[in-house]
Biopython code that builds the backbone (N, CA, C, O; Angstrom):
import numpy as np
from Bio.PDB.StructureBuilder import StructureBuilder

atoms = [
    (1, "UNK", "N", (-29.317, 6.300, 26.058)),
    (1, "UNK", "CA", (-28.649, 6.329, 24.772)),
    (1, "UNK", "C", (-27.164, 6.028, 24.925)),
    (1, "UNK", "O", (-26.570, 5.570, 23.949)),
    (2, "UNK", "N", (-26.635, 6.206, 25.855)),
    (2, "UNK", "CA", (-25.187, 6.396, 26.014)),
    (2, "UNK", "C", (-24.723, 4.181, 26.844)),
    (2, "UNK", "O", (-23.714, 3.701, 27.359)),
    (3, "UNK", "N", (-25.707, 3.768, 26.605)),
    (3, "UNK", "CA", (-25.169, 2.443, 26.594)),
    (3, "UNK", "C", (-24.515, 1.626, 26.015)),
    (3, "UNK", "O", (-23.703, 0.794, 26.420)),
    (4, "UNK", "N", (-25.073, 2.000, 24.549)),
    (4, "UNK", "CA", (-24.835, 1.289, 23.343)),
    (4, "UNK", "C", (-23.439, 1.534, 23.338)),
    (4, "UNK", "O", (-22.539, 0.734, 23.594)),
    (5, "UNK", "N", (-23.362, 2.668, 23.035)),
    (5, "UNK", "CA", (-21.637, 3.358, 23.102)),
    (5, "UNK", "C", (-20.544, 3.046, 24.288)),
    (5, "UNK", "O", (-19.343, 2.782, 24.237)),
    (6, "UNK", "N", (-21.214, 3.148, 25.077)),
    (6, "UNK", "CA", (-20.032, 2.553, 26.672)),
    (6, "UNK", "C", (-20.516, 1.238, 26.130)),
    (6, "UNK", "O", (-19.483, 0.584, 26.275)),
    (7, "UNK", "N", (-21.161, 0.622, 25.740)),
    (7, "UNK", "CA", (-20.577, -1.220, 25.278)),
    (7, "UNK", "C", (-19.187, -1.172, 24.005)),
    (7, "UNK", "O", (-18.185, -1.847, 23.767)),
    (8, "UNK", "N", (-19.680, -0.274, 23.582)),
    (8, "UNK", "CA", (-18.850, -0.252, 22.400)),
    (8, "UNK", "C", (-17.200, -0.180, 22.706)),
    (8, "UNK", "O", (-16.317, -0.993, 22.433)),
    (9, "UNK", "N", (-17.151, 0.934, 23.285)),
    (9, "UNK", "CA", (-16.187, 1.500, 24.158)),
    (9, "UNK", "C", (-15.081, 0.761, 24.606)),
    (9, "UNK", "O", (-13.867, 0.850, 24.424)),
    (10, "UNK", "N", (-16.247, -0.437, 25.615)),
    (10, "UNK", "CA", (-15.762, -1.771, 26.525)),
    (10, "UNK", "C", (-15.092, -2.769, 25.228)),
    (10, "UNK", "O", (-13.896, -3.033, 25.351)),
    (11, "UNK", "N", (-15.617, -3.174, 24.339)),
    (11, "UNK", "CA", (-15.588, -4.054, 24.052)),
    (11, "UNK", "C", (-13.843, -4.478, 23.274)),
    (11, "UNK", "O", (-13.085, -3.713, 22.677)),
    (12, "UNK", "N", (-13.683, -5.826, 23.560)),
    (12, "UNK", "CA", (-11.483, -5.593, 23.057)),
    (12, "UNK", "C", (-11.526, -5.422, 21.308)),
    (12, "UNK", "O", (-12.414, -5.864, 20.579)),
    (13, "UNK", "N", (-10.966, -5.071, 21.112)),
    (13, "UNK", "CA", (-10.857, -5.051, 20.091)),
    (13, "UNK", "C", (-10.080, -6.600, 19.297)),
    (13, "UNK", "O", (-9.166, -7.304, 19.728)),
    (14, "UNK", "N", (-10.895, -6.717, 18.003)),
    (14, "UNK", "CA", (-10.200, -8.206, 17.905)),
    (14, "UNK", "C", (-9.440, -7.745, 16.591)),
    (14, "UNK", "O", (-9.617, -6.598, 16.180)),
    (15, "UNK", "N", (-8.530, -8.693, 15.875)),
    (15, "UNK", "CA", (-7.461, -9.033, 14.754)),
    (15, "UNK", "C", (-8.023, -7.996, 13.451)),
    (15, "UNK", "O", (-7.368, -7.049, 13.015)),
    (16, "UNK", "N", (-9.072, -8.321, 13.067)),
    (16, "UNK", "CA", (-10.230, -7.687, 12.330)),
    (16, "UNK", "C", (-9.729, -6.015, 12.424)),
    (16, "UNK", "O", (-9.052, -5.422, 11.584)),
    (17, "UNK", "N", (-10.229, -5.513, 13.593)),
    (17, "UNK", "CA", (-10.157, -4.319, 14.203)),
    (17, "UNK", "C", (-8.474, -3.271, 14.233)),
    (17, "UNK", "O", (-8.060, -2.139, 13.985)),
    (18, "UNK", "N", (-8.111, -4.312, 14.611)),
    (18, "UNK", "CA", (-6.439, -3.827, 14.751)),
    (18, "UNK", "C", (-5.637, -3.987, 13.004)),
    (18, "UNK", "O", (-4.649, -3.399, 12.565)),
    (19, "UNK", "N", (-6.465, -4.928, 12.393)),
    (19, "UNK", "CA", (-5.452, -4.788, 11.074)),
    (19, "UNK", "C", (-6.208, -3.346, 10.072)),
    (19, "UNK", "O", (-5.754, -2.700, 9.127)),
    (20, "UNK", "N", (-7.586, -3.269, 10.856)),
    (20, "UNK", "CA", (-8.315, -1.770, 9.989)),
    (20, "UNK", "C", (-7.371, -0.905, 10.465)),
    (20, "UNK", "O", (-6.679, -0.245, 9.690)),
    (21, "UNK", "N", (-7.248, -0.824, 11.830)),
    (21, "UNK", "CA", (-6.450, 0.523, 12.297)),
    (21, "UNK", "C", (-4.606, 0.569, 11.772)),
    (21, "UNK", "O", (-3.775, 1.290, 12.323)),
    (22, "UNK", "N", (-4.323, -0.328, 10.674)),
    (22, "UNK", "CA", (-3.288, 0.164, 10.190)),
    (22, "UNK", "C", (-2.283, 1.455, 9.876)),
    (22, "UNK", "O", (-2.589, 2.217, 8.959)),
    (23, "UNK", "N", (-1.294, 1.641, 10.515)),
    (23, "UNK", "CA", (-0.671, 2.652, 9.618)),
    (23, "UNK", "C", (-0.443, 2.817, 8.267)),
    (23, "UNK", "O", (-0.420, 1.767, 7.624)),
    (24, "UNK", "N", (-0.269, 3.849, 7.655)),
    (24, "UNK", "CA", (0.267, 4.012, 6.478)),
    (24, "UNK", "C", (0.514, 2.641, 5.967)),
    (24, "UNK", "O", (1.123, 1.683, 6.442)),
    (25, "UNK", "N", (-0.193, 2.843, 4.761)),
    (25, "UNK", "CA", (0.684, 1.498, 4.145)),
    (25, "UNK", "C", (2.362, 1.505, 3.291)),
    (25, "UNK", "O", (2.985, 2.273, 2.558)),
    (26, "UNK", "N", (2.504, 0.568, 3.728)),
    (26, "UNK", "CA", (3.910, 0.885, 3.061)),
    (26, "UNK", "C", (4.263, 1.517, 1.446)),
    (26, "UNK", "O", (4.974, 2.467, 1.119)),
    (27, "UNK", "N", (3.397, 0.504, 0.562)),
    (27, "UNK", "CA", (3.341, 1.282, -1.006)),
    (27, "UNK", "C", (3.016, 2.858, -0.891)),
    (27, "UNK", "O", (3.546, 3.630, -1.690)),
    (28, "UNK", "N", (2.142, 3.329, 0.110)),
    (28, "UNK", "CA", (2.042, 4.718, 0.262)),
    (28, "UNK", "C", (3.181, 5.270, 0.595)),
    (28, "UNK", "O", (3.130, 6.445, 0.230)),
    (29, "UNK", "N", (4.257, 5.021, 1.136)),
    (29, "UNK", "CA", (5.081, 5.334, 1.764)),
    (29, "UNK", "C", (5.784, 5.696, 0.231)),
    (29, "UNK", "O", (5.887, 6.739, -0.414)),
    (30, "UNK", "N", (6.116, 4.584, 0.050)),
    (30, "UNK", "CA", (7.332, 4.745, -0.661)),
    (30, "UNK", "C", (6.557, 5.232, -2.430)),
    (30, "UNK", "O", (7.470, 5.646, -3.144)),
    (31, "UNK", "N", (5.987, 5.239, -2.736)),
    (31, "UNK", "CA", (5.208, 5.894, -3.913)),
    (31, "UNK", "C", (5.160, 7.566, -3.383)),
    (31, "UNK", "O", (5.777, 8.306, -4.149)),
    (32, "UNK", "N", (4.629, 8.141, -2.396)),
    (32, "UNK", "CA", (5.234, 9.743, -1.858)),
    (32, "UNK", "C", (6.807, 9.874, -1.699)),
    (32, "UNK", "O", (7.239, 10.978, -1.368)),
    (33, "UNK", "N", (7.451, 9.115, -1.851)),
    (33, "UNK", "CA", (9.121, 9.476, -1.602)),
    (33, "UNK", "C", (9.315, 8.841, -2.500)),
    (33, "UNK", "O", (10.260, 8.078, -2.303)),
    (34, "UNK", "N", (8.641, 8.709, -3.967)),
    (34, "UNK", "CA", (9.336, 8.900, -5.064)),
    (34, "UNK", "C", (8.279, 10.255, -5.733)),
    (34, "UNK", "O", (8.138, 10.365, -6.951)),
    (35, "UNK", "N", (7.726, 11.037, -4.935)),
    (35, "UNK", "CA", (6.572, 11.958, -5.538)),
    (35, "UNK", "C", (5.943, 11.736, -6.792)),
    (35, "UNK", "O", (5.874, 12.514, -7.743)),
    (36, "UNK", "N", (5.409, 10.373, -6.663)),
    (36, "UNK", "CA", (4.420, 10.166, -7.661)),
    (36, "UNK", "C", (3.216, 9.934, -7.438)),
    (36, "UNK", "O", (2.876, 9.436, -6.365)),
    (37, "UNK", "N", (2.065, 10.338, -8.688)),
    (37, "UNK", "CA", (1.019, 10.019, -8.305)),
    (37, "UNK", "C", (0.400, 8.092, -8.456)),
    (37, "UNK", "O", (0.935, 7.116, -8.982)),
    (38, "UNK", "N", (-0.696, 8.234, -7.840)),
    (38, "UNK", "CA", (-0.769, 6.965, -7.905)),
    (38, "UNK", "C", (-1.150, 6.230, -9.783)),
    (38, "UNK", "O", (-1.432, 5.039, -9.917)),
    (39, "UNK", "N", (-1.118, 6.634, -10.294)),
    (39, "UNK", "CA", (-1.445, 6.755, -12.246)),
    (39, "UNK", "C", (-0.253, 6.440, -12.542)),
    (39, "UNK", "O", (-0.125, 5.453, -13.267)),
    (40, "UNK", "N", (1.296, 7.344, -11.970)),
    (40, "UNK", "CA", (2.338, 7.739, -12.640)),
    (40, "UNK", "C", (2.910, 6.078, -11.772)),
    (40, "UNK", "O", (3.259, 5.116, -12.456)),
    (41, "UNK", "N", (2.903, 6.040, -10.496)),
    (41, "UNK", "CA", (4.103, 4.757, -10.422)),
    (41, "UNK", "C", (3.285, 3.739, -11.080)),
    (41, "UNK", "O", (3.876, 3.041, -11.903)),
    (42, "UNK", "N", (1.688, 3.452, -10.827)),
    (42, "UNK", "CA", (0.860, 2.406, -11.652)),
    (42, "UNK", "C", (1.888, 1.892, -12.814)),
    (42, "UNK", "O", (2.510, 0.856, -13.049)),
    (43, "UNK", "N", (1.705, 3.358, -13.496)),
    (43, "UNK", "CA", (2.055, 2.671, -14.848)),
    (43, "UNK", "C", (3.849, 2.527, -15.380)),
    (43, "UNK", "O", (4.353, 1.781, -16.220)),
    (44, "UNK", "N", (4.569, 3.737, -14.354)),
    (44, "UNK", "CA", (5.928, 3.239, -13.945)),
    (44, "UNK", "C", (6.163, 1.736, -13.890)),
    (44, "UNK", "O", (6.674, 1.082, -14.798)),
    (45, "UNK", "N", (5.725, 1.251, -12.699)),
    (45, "UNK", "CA", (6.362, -0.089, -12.560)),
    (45, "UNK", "C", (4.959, -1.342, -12.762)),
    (45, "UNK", "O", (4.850, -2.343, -12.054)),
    (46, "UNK", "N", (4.130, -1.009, -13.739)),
    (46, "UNK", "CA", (3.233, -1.603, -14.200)),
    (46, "UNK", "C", (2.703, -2.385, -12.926)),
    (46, "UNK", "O", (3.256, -3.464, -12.710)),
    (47, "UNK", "N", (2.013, -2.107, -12.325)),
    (47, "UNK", "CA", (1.267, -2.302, -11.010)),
    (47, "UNK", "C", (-0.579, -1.612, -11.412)),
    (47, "UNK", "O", (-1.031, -0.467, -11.429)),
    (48, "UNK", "N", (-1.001, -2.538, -11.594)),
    (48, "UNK", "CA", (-2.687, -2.560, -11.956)),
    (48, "UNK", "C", (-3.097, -1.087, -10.532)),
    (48, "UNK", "O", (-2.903, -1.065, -9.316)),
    (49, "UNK", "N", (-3.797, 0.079, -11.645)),
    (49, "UNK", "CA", (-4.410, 0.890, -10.608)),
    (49, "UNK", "C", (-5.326, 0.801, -9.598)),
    (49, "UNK", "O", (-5.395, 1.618, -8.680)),
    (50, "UNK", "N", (-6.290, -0.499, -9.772)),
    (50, "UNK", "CA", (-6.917, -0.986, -9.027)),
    (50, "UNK", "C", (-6.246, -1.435, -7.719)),
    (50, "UNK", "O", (-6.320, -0.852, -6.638)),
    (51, "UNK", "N", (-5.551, -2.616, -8.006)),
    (51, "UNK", "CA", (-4.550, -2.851, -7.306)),
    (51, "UNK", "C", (-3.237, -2.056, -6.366)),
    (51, "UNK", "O", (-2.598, -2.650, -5.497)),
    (52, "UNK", "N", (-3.125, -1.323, -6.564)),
    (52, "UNK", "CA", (-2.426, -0.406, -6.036)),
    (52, "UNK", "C", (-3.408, 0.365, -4.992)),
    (52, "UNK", "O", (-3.046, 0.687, -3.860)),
    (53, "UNK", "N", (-4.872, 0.651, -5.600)),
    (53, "UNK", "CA", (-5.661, 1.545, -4.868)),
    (53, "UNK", "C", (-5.673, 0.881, -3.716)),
    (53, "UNK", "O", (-5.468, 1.464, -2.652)),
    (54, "UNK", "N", (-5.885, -0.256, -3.783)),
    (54, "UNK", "CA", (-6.213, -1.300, -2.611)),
    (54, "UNK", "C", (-5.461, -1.866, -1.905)),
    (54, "UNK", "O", (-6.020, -2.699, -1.191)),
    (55, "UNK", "N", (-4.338, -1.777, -1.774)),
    (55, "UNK", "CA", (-3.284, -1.518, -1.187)),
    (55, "UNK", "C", (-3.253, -0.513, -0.519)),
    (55, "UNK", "O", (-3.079, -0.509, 0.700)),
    (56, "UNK", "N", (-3.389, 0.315, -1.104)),
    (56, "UNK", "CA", (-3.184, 2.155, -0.269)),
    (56, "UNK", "C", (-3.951, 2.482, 0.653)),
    (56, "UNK", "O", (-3.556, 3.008, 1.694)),
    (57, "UNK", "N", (-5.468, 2.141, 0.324)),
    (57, "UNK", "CA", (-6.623, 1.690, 1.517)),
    (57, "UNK", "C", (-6.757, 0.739, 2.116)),
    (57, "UNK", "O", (-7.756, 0.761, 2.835)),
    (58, "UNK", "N", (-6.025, -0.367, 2.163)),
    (58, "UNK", "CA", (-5.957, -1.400, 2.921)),
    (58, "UNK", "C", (-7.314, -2.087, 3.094)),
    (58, "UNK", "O", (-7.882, -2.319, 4.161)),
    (59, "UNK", "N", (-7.739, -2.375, 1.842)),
    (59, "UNK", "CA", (-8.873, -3.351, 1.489)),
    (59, "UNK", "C", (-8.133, -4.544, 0.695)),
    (59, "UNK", "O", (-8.803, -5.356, 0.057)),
    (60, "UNK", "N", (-6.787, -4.618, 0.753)),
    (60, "UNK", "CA", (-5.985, -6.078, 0.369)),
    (60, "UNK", "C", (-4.697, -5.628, 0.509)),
    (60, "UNK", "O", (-4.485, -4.418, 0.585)),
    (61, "UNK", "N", (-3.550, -6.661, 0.566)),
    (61, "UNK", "CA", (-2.278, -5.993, 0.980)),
    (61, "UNK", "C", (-1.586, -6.870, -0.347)),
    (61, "UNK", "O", (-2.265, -7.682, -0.976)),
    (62, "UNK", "N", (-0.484, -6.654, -0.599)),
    (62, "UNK", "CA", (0.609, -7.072, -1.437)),
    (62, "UNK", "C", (0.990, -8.652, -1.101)),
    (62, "UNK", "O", (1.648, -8.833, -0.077)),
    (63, "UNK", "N", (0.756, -9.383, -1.604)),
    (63, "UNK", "CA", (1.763, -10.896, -1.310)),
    (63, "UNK", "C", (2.912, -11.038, -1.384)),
    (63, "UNK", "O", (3.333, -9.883, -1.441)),
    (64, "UNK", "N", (3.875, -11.804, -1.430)),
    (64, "UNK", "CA", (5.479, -11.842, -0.508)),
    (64, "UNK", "C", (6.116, -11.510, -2.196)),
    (64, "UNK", "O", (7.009, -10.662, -2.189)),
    (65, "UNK", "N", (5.841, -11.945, -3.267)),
    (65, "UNK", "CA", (6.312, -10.940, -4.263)),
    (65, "UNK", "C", (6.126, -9.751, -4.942)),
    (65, "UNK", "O", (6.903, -9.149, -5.683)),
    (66, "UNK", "N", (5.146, -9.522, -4.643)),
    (66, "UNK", "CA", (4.862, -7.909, -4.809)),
    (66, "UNK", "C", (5.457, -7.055, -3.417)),
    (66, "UNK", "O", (5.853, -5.889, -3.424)),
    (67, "UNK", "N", (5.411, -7.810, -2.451)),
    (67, "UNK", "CA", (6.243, -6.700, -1.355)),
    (67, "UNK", "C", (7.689, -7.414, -1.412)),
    (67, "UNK", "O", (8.183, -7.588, -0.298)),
    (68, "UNK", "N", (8.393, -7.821, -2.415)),
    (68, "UNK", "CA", (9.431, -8.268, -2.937)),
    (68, "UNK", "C", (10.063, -6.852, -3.546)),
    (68, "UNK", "O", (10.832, -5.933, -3.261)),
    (69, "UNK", "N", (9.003, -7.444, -4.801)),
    (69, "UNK", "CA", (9.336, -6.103, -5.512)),
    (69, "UNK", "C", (9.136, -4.506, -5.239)),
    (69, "UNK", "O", (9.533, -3.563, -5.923)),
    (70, "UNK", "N", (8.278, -4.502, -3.832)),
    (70, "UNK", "CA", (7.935, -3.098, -3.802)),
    (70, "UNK", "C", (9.512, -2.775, -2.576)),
    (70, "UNK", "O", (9.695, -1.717, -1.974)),
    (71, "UNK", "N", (10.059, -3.516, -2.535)),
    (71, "UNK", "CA", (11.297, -3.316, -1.290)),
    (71, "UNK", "C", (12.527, -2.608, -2.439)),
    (71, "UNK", "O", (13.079, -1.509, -2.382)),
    (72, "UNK", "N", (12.674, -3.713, -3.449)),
    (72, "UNK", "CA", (13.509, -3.172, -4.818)),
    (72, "UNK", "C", (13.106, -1.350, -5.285)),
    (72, "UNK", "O", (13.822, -0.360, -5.135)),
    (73, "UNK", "N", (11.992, -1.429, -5.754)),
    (73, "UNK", "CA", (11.352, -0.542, -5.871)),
    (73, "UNK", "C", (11.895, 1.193, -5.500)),
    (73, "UNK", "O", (12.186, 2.218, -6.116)),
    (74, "UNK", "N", (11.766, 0.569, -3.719)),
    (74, "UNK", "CA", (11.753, 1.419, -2.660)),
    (74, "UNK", "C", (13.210, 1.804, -2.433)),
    (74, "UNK", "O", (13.577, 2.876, -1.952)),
    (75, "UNK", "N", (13.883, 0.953, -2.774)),
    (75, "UNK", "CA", (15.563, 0.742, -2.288)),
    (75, "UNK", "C", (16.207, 1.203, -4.254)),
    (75, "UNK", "O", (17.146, 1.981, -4.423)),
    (76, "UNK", "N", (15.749, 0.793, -4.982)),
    (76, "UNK", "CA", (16.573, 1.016, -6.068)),
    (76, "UNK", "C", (15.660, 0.993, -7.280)),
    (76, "UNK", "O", (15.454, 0.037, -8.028)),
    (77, "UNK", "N", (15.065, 2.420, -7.350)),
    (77, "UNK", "CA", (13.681, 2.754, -8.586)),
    (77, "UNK", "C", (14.464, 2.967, -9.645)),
    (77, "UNK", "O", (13.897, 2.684, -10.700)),
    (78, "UNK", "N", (15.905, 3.487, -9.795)),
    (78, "UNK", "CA", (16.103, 3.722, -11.140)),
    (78, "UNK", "C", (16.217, 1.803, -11.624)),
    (78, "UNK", "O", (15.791, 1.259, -12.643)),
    (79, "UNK", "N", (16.777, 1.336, -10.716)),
    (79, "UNK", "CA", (17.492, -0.117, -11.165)),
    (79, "UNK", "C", (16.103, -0.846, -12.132)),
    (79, "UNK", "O", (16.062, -1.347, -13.255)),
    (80, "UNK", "N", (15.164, -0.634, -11.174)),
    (80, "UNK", "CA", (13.872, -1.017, -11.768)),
    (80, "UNK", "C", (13.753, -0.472, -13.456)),
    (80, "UNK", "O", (13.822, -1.002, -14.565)),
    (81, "UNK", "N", (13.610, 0.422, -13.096)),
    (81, "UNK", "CA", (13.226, 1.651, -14.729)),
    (81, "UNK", "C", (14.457, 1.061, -15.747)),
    (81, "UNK", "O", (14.125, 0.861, -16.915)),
    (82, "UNK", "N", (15.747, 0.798, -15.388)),
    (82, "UNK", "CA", (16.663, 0.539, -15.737)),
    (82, "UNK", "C", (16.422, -1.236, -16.454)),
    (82, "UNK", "O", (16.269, -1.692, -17.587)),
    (83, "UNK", "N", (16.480, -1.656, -15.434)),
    (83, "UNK", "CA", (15.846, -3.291, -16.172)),
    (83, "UNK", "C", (14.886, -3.522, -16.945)),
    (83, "UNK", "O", (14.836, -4.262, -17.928)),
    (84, "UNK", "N", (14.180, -2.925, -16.522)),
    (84, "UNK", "CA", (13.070, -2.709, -17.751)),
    (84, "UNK", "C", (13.680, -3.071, -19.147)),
    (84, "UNK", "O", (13.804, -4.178, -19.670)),
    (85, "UNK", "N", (14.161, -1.342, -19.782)),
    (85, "UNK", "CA", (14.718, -1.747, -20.836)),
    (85, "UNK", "C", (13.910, -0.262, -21.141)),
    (85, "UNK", "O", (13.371, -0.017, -22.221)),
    (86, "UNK", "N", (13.926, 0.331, -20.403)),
    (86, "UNK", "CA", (12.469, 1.843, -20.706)),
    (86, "UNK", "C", (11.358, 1.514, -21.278)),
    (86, "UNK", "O", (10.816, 2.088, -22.222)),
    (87, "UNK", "N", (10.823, 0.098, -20.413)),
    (87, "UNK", "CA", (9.264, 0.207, -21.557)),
    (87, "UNK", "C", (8.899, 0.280, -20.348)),
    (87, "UNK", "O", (8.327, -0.771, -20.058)),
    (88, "UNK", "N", (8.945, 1.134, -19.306)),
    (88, "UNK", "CA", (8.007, 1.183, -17.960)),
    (88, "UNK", "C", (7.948, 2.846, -17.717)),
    (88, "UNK", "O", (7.504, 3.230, -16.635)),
    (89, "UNK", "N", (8.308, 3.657, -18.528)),
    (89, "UNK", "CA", (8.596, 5.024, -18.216)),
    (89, "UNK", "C", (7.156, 5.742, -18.249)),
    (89, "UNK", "O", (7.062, 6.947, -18.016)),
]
sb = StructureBuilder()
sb.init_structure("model")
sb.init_model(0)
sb.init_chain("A")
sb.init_seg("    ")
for serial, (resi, resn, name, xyz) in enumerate(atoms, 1):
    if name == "N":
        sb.init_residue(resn, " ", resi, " ")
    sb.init_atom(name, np.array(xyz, "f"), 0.0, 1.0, " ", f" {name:<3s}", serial, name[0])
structure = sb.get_structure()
């Protein structure tokens, strides 16, 4: 029984493997250090809950403008809320 597993064990790990074993994702990061839930920044900075979920589990990541905006975000949330115009509150 213990073959299957020592193959497993052996075997390198490929691109696949290493992008599952991700850390934290970053939107997680910075959505807990603004202590919100994932509902409250959703609809804060209008970011689809779906979308966000999947991000957070790393079943899809952000493209170069959404991790644009999630850097703004992260660096200057009132500025965000602020540009708006308060229709993001």
């Amino acid at each position: 029984m213990g073959g299957a597993i020592e193959e497993m064990d052996d075997a390198p790990l490929t691109y696949e493997d290493l992008a599952r074993m991700r850390r934290t994702p970053r939107v997680k990061i910075i959505r807990r250090a603004l202590g919100l839930t994932q509902e409250d920044f959703a609809a804060q900075f209008r970011i689809p809950i779906g979308t966000l979920r999947d991000w957070e589990q790393g079943r899809s990541a952000p493209d170069a403008a959404a991790n644009a905006f999630l850097r703004v975000i992260a660096r200057e949330p009132d500025a965000v809320r602020r540009a708006s115009g308060g229709l993001w509150k």
